[in-house]
N, C-alpha and C positions, 0 to 999 in steps of 0.2 A: 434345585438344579439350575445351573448357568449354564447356558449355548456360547458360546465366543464364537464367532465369527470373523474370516480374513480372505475377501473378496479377490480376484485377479479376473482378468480376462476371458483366463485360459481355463482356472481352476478354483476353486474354492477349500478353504481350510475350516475342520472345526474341533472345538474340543468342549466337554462336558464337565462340569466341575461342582461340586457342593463343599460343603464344610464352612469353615472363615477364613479369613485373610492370613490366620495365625496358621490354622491346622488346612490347607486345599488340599482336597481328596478330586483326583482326577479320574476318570470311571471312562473315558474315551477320546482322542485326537486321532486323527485322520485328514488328508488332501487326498482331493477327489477331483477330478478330468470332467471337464463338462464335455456334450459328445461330441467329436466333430462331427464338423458341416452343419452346426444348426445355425437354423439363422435368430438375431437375437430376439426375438420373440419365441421362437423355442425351448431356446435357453433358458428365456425366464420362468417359463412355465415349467419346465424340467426340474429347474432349481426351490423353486416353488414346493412342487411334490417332491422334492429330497428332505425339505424344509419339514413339512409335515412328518414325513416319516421320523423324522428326528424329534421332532416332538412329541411325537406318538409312543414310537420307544422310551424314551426320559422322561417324561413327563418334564418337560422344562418351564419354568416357571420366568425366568427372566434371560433378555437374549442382548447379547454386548457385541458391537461390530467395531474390528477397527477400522477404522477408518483411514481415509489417504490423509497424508500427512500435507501441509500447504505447497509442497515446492510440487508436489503429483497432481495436484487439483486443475488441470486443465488438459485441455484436447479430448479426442472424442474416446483413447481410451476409456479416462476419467468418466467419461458420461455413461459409457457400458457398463463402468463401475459402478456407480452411485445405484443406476437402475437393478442393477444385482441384487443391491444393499438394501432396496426398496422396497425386496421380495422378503426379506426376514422381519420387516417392519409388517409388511400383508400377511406374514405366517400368523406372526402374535395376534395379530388383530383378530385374525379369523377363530383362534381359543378363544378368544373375548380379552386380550390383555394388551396394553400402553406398555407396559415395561422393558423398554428399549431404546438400549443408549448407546450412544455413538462414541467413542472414545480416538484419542492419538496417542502417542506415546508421550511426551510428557504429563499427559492428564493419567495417563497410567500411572506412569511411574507416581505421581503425586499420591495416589489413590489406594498404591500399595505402603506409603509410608516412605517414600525418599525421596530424592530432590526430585524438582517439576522441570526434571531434563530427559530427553531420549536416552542419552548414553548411559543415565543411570542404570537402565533397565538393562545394559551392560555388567558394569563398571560396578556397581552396590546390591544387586540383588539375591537373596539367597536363594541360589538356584537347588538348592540341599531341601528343600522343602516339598518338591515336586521332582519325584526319580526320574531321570533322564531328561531331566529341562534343558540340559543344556547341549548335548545330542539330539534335539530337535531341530530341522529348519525354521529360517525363518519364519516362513506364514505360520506354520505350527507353532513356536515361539509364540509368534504376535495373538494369534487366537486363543492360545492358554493363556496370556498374561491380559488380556482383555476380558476374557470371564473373571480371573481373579482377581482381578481390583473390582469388579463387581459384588464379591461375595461379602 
């Protein structure tokens, strides 16, 4: 089982995925509201224990975040971000597992088999292989195709 992970400020996206790259069998996606008013020490901790619970339920075995893409990487949203993202790296850890990779969208796209461009994952992907991929938002999007170039 693949965790995908797709970090915001506000909210957090994730989706569950096993099988392979050929056949992705998706077994859960959801965006979820962090609470307001916490301050981000709260936050992380909240998220933390969302984190477990997610693994607890799945038994997940390796955890794929995506990550900000270069042109997002700075200011202090960025930095609330990365720290988010710091927490899914503390979840594995705490199973006893490394197995977590950080991805962007051309390394996806490269990783599902098509050019090593974002728009690919537009433009060339078959979205037929995953019901409703493409009725998804974006962060939902981005955290489904971030487990599945994982798989």
């Amino acid at each position: 089982m693949i965790l995908g992970i797709r970090c915001s400020t506000n909210d957090f996206s994730f989706a569950v995925l096993s099988g392979k790259i050929e056949t992705p069998q998706l077994h859960d996606v959801q965006s979820i509201s962090f609470p307001a008013k916490y301050s981000q020490p709260e936050k992380l901790k909240w998220f933390l224990d969302e984190l477990q619970e997610l693994n607890r339920r799945y038994a997940i075995s390796s955890w794929a975040i995506k990550g900000a893409e270069p042109m997002a990487a700075k200011g202090k949203s960025y930095a609330d971000r990365v720290e988010l993202e710091a927490m899914v790296s503390l979840s594995a850890a705490i199973l006893g597992s490394s197995n977590v990779v950080r991805k962007v969208k051309p390394t996806i796209a490269k990783d599902l088999g098509l050019k090593g461009r974002a728009k690919s994952l537009v433009e060339d992907l078959d979205f037929k292989k995953i019901a409703g991929l493409d009725k998804k938002n974006d962060k939902e999007f981005e955290a489904i195709v971030v487990a599945w170039s994982c798989l």
